[in-house]
N, C-alpha and C positions, 0 to 999 in steps of 0.2 A: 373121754366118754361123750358122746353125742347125744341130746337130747332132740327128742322128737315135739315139734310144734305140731298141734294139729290143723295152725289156721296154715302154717307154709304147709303144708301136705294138703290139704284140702286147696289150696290155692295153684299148685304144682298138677294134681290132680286134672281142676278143671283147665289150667294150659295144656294136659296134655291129650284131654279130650277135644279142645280148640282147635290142637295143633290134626290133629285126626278129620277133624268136620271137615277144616281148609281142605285137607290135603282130598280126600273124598269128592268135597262140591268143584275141584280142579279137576279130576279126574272124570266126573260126570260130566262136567262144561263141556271139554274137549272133547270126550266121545259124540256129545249131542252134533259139536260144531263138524265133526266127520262126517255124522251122518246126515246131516244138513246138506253139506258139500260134496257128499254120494248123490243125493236126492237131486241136485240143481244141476249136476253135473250129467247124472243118467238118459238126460233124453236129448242129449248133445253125441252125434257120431262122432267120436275118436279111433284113430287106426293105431294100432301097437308100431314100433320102429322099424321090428323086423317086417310088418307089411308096406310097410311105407319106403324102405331098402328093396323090398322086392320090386316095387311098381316102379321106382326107379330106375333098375336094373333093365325092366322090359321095355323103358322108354327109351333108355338109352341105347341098348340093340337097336327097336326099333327105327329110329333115330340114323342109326351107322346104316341099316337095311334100304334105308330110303336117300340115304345119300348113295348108296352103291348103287341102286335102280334108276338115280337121278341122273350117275355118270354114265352110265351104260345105254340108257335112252339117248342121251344126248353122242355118245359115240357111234349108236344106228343110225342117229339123221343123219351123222355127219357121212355116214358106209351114204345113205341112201343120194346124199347131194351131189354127190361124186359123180 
Protein backbone atom coordinates (compact mmCIF):
# COMPACT_ATOMS: atom_id res chain seq x y z
CA UNK A 1 0.00 0.00 0.00
CA UNK A 2 1.28 3.39 -1.07
CA UNK A 3 0.67 6.29 1.08
CA UNK A 4 0.17 9.66 -0.20
CA UNK A 5 2.41 12.72 1.14
CA UNK A 6 0.81 15.76 0.49
CA UNK A 7 4.23 17.82 0.74
CA UNK A 8 5.67 15.32 -2.24
CA UNK A 9 2.33 15.83 -4.25
CA UNK A 10 2.34 19.37 -3.75
CA UNK A 11 6.01 19.63 -4.57
CA UNK A 12 5.57 17.25 -7.88
CA UNK A 13 2.70 19.49 -8.58
CA UNK A 14 4.49 22.72 -8.72
CA UNK A 15 7.44 20.77 -10.89
CA UNK A 16 5.07 19.99 -13.09
CA UNK A 17 3.74 23.43 -13.48
CA UNK A 18 7.55 24.58 -13.89
CA UNK A 19 8.09 21.97 -16.25
CA UNK A 20 5.04 23.69 -18.34
CA UNK A 21 6.11 27.52 -17.73
CA UNK A 22 9.75 26.29 -19.44
CA UNK A 23 8.38 24.64 -21.96
CA UNK A 24 5.77 27.65 -22.95
CA UNK A 25 8.39 30.67 -22.46
CA UNK A 26 10.68 28.32 -25.08
CA UNK A 27 8.05 28.17 -27.34
CA UNK A 28 7.13 31.91 -27.17
CA UNK A 29 11.06 32.76 -27.35
CA UNK A 30 11.47 31.10 -30.59
CA UNK A 31 8.42 32.19 -32.21
CA UNK A 32 9.25 35.95 -31.18
CA UNK A 33 12.93 35.10 -32.58
CA UNK A 34 11.10 34.17 -36.11
CA UNK A 35 9.30 36.82 -36.17
CA UNK A 36 12.08 38.96 -35.50
CA UNK A 37 14.09 37.32 -38.26
CA UNK A 38 10.89 37.67 -40.86
CA UNK A 39 10.95 41.46 -39.78
CA UNK A 40 14.89 42.16 -40.47
CA UNK A 41 14.79 39.96 -43.19
CA UNK A 42 11.69 41.54 -45.18
CA UNK A 43 13.02 44.38 -46.69
CA UNK A 44 16.06 42.55 -48.16
CA UNK A 45 15.29 41.26 -52.15
CA UNK A 46 15.82 37.53 -52.10
CA UNK A 47 15.13 35.53 -55.44
CA UNK A 48 13.60 31.75 -54.82
CA UNK A 49 16.25 29.03 -56.65
CA UNK A 50 13.88 28.31 -59.24
CA UNK A 51 14.28 32.17 -60.36
CA UNK A 52 17.62 32.31 -59.93
CA UNK A 53 17.97 28.72 -62.31
CA UNK A 54 16.02 30.39 -64.55
CA UNK A 55 18.08 33.64 -65.06
CA UNK A 56 20.94 31.40 -65.29
CA UNK A 57 19.53 29.46 -67.84
CA UNK A 58 19.05 32.73 -70.15
CA UNK A 59 22.54 33.91 -69.51
CA UNK A 60 23.77 31.13 -70.44
CA UNK A 61 21.84 30.79 -73.98
CA UNK A 62 22.60 34.22 -74.12
CA UNK A 63 26.03 33.62 -73.69
CA UNK A 64 26.26 30.64 -76.54
CA UNK A 65 24.02 33.33 -78.71
CA UNK A 66 26.76 35.84 -78.57
CA UNK A 67 29.51 33.63 -79.17
CA UNK A 68 27.78 32.21 -82.34
CA UNK A 69 27.32 35.98 -83.71
CA UNK A 70 30.82 36.65 -82.58
CA UNK A 71 31.91 33.66 -84.95
CA UNK A 72 29.91 34.58 -87.78
CA UNK A 73 30.86 38.33 -87.77
CA UNK A 74 34.21 37.40 -87.72
CA UNK A 75 33.69 34.72 -90.75
CA UNK A 76 31.90 37.88 -92.83
CA UNK A 77 35.10 39.96 -92.52
CA UNK A 78 36.98 37.37 -93.15
CA UNK A 79 34.26 36.54 -96.84
CA UNK A 80 34.77 40.55 -97.01
CA UNK A 81 38.90 40.73 -96.99
CA UNK A 82 39.15 38.32 -99.49
Amino acid sequence: MQSENPLIADLVKVANSAAGTLAGMTREAREGARERMKEALGGLDFVSREEFDAVKDMAAKAREQAEALAARVAALEARLEK
